[in-house]
N, C-alpha and C positions, 0 to 999 in steps of 0.2 A: 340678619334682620335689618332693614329699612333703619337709617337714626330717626325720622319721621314717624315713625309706628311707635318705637323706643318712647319717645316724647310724649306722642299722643296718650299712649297706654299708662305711663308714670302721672302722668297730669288729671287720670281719670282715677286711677287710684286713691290719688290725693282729696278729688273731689269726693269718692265713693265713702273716705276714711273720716272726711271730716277736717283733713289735714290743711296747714298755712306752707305755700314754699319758705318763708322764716323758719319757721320750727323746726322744717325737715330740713334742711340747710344745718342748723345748728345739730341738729340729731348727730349727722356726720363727721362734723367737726369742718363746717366750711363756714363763708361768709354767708350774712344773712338773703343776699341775693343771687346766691350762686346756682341752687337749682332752678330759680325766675329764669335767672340766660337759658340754662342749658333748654327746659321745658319752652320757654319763649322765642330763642335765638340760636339754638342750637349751639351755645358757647359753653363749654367745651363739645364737640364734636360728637364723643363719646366719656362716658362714664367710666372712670377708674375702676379696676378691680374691686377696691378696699371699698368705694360708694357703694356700685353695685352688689358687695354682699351684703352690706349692711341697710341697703333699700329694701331687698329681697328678705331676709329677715325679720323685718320690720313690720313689712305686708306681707306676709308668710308666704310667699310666690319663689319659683324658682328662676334662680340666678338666669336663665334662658330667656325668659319675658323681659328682663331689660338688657340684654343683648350680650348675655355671658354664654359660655357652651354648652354646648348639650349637656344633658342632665348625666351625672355619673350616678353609679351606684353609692345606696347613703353608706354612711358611717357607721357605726354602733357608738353611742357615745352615753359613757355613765352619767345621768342624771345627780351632779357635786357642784356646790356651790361655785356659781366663778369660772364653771365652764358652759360655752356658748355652741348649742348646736343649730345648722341650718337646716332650714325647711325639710331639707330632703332626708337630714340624717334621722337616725333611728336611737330614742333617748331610751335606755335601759331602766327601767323603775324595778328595786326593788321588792321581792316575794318575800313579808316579814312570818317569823313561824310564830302567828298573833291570832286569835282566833276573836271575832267579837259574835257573843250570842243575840239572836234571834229567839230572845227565852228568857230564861231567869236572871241570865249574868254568866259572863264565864273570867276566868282568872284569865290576865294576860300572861300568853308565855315569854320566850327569850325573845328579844326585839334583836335577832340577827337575819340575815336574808338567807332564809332557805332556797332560791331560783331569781332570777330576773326574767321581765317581761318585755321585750320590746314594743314601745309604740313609735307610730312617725312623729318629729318634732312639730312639724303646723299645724296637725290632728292634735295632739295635747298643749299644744297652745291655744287652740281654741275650744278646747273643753274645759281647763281647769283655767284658777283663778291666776297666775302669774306662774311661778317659779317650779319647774320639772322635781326639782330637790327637795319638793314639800310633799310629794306624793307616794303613796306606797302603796301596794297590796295586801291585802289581807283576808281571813276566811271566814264566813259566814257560818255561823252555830247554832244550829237550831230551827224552827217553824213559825214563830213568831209576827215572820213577815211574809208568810206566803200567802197571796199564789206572788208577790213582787221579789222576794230573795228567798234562795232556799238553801235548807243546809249543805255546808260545802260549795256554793256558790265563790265565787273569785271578787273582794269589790276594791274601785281601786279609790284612794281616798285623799284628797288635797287638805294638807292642813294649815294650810295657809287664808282657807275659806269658813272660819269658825267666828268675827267677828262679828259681821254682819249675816246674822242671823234670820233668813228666812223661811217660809214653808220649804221641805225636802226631807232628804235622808240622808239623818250623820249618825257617827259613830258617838256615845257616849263614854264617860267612865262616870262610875258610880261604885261605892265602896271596893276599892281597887278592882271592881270586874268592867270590862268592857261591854255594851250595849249598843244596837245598830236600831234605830225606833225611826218612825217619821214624827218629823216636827209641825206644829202649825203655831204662825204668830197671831193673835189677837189684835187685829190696825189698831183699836181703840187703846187697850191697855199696856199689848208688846208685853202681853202674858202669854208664856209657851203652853201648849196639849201636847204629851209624847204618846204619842200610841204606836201600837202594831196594827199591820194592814191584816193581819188573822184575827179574824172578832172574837175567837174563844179568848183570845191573853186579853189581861186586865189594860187602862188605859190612866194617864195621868194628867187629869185638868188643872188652866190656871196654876201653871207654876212660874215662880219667877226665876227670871233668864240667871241672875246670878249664884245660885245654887247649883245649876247645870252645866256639870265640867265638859264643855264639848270640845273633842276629838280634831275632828273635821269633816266637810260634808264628801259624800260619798257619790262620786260623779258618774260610774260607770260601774256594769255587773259583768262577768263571762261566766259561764258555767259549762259543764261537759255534760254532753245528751245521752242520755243511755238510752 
């Protein structure tokens, strides 16, 4: 590819990101005006390896758009603290044998992985809140939230996404059972309503966030069609 396109294309990311060449300079570990040349002056020529993965990863693009090779096949890489996958690899989340009810409440089982799931690393970096390693699967129990989750449904859940607290669907715990409810926040007071999206189950107004042990929010569903 053209260094020219290289440049133009990095420099429109940066725009598109919100990004300062200082900060991304320093991101890499270069000087603070060293991607200014490269984008400005074309100084260095090309991009090192080690910049261009960690551009690439950054902007969750493949290492080919800023002038690395063709794309290979990803990787499978365990979603564990400390390890860094690119765009293209494939981050294994664990399948916990955890059930959270869509109902009354269910006891949580053994929190060991019964299967893993592959997702792509740039598809779950931009779904969930930060870190691959906060996320897990787990099973849906119950009717509670149908027609939006149904029993045995698959959801996959970031728990790294429980502080800030907005309208969605997380998983609770509540007298040691797990609970999968939708939440809505009150703007005025940031008093929670938990309810189920099935109108027959009961529903819980005005409650305060601090009593509510949450989980983490629940960002995606799969389910098997019969």
């Amino acid at each position: 590819m053209e260094n020219v396109a290289i440049r133009q294309r990095l420099d429109a990311l940066i725009a598109e990101h919100g990004e300062d060449y200082a900060s991304l300079s320093r991101l890499i570990g270069r000087n603070p005006t060293y991607i200014q040349q490269f984008v400005k002056r074309g100084v260095p020529r090309r991009l090192s390896e080690d910049d261009r993965r960690k551009l690439a990863a950054h902007f969750g693009i493949a290492e080919r758009l800023l002038g690395g090779p063709a794309d290979r096949a990803g990787h499978a890489v365990m979603a564990r603290a400390g390890i860094t996958a690119t765009p293209g690899d494939f981050v294994l989340i664990p399948h916990l044998d955890i059930g959270a009810s869509a109902g009354s409440g269910a006891e949580p089982g053994a929190e060991v992985p019964v299967a893993v799931l592959a997702f792509q690393s740039s598809w779950v970096r931009g779904l969930a809140s930060g870190r691959p390693e906060a996320l897990s699967v787990i099973r849906v129990e119950g009717d509670s939230m149908l027609p939006t989750l149904a029993d045995g449904d698959n959801i996959l859940v970031d728990t790294d996404d429980r502080e800030r607290l907005r309208d969605g669907i997380y998983v609770l715990r509540t007298d040691d059972a797990l609970l999968v409810k939708r939440l809505s926040i009150n703007p005025a007071t940031r008093r929670l309503t938990i309810r189920s999206d099935n109108s027959a189950y009961p529903s819980w107004d005005d409650c305060d966030p601090a009593t509510v042990a949450v989980i983490g929010r629940v960002v995606w569903v799969g389910r098997r069609l019969t």
